[in-house]
N, CA, C and O of each residue as an XYZ file, in Angstrom:
312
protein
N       4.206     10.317     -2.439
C       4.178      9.324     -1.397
C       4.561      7.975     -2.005
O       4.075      7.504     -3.033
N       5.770      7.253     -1.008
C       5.577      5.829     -1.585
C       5.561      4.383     -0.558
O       6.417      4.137      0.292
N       5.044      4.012     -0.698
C       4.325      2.747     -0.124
C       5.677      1.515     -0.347
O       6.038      1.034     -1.421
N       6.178      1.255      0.882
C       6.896     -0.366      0.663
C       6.163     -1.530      2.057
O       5.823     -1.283      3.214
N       6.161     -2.560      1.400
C       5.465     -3.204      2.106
C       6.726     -4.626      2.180
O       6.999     -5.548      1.411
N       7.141     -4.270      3.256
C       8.307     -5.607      3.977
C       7.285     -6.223      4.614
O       6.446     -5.963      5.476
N       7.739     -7.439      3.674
C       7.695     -8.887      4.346
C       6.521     -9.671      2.779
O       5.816    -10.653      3.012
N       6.543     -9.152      1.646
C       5.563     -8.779      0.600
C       6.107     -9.918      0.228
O       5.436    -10.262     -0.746
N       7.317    -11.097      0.509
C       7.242    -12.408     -0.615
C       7.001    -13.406      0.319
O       7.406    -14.548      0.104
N       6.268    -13.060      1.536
C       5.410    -13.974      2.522
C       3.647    -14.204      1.428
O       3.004    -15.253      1.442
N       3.307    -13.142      0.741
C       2.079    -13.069      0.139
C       1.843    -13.355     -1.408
O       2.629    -13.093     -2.318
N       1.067    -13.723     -1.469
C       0.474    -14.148     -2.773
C       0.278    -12.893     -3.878
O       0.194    -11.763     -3.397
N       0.211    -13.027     -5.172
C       0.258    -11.658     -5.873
C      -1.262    -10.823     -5.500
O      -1.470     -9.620     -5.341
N      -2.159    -11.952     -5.439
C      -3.426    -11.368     -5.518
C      -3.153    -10.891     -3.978
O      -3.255     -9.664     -3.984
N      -2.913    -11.257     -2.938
C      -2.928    -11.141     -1.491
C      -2.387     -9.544     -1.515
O      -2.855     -8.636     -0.828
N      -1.256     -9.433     -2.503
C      -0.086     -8.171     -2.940
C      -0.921     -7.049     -3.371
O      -0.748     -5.909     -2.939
N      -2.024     -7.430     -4.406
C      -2.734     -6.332     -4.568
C      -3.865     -5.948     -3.688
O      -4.447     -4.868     -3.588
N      -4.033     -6.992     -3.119
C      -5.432     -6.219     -2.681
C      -4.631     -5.563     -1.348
O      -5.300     -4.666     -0.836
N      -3.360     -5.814     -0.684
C      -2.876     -5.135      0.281
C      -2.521     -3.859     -0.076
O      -2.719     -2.996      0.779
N      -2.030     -3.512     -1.158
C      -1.718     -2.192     -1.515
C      -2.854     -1.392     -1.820
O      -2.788     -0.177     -1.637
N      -4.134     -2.049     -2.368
C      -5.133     -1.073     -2.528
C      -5.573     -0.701     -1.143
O      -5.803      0.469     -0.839
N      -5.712     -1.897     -0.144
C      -6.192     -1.282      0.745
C      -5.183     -1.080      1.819
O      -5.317     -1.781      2.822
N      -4.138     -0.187      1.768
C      -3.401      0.555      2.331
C      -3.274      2.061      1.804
O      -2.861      3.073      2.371
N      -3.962      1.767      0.042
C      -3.686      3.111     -0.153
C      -5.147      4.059      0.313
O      -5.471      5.205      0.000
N      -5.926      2.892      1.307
C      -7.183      3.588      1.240
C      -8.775      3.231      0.712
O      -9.802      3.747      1.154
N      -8.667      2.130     -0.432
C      -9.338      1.772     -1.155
C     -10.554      1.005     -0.317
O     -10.248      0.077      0.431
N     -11.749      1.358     -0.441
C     -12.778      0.774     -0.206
C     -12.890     -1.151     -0.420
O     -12.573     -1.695     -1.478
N     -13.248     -1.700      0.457
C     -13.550     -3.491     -0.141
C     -14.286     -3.595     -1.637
O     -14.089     -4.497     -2.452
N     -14.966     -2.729     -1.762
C     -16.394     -2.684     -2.659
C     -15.207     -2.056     -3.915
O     -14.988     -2.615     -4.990
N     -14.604     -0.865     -3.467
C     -13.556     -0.424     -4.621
C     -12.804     -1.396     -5.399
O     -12.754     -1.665     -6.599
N     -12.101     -1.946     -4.104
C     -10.897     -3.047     -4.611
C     -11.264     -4.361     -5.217
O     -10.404     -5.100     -5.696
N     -12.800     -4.721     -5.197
C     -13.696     -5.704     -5.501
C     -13.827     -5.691     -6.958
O     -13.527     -6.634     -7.690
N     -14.436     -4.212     -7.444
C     -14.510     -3.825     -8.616
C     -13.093     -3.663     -9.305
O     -12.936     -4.468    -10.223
N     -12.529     -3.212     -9.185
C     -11.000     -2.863     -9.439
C     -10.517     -4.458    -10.183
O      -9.991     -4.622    -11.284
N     -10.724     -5.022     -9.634
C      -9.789     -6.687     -9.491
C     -10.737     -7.350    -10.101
O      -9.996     -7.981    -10.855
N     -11.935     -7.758    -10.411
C     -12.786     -8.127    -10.453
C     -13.192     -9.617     -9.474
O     -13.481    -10.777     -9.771
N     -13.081     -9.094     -8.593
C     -13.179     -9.566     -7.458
C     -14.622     -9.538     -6.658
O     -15.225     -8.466     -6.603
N     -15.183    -10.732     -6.029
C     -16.648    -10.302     -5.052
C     -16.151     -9.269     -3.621
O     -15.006     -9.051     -3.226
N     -16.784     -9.025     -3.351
C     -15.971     -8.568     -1.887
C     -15.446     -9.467     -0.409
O     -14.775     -9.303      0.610
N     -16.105    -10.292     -0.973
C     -15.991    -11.305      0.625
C     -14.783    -12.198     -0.014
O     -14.459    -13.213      0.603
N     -13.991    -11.810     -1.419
C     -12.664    -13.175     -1.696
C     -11.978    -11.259     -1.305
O     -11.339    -11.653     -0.329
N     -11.820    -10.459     -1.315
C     -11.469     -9.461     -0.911
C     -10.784     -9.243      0.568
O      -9.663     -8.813      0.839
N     -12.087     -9.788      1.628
C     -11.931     -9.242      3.068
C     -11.322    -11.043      3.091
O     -11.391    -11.495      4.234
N     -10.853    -11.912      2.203
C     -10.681    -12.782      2.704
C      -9.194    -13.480      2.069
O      -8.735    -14.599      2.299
N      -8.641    -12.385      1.195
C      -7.296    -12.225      1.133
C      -6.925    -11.468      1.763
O      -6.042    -11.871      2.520
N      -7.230    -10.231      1.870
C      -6.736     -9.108      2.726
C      -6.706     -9.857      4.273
O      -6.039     -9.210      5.081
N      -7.266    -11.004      4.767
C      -7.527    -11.213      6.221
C      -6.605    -12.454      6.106
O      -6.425    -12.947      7.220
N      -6.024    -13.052      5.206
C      -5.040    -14.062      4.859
C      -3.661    -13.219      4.691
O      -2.626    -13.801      5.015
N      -3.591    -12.111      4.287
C      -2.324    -11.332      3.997
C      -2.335    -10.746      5.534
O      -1.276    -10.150      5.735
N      -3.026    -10.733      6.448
C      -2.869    -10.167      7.681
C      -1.862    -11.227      8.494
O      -0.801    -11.089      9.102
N      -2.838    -12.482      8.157
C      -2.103    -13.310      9.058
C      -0.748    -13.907      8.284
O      -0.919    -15.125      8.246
N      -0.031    -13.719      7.927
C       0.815    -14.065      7.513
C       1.891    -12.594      7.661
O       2.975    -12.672      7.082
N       1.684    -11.776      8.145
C       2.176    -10.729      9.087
C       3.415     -9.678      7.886
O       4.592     -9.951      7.650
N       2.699     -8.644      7.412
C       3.972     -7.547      6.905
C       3.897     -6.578      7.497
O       3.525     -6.381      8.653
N       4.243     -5.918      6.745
C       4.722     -4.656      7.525
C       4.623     -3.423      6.583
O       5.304     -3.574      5.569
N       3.708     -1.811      6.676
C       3.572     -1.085      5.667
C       4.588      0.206      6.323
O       4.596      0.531      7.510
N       5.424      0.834      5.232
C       5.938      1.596      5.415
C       5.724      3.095      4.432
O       5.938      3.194      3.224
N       5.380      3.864      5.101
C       5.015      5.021      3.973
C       6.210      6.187      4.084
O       6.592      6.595      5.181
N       6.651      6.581      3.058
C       7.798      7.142      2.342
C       6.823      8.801      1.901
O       6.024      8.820      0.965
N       7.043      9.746      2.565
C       6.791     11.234      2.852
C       7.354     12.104      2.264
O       8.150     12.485      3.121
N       7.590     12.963      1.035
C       8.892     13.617      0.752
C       8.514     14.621      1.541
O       7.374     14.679      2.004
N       9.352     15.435      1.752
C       9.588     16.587      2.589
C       8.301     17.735      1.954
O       7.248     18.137      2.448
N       8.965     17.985      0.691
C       7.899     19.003      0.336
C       6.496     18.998      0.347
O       5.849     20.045      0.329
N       5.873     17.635      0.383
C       4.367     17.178      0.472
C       4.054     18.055      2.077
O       3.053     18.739      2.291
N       5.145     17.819      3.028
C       4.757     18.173      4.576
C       4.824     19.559      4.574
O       4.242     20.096      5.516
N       5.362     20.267      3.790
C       5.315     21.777      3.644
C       7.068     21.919      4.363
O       7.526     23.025      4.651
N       7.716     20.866      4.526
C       9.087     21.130      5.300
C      10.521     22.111      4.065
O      11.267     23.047      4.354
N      10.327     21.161      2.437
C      11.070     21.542      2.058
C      10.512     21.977      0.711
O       9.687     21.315      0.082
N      10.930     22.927      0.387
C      10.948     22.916     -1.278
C      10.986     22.046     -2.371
O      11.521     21.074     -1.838
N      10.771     21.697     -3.627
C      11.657     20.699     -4.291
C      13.415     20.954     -4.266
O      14.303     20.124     -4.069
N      13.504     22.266     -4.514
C      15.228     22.096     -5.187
C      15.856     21.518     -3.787
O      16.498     20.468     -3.775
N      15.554     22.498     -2.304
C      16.190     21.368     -1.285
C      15.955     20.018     -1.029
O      16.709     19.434     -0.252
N      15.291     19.597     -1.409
C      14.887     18.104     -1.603
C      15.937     17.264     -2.398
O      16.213     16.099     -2.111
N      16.466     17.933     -3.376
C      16.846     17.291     -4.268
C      18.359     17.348     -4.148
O      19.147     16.539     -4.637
N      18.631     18.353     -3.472
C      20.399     18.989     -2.603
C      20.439     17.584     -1.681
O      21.413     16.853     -1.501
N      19.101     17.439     -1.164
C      19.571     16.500      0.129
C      18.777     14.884     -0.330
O      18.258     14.024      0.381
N      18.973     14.971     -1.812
C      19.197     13.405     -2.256
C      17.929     12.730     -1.791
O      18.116     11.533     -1.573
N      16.779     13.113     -1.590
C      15.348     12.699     -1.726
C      14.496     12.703     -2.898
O      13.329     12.320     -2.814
């Protein structure tokens, strides 16, 4: 799986990470520890990277969905 996030040089680096952790899922309390971060400068970049508006796009290869194999995957340049 891969993660692009358009509109990512509207945000700050720290704003950058804590958006990707918590897109990939990551708990406040996770991404707190992770960064060494409290949690409330956490819900308060992540709520600053909101308003300043991107956009997450997640990238699927075929074979993860059970659609293709690897070798056809790789015939059809994924």
């Amino acid at each position: 799986m891969q993660i692009e996030i358009r509109g990512a040089e509207k945000l700050s680096f720290r704003e950058r990470q804590v958006v990707t952790l918590k897109e990939m899922g990551y708990s406040t309390e996770r991404i707190a520890a992770k960064l060494k971060l409290s949690p409330s400068s956490v819900g308060t970049l992540y709520n600053r990277a909101r308003s300043k508006g991107y956009q997450v796009v997640i990238v699927i290869p075929g074979h993860n969905l059970g659609l293709f194999d690897v070798e056809e995957e790789e015939e059809l340049g994924e």
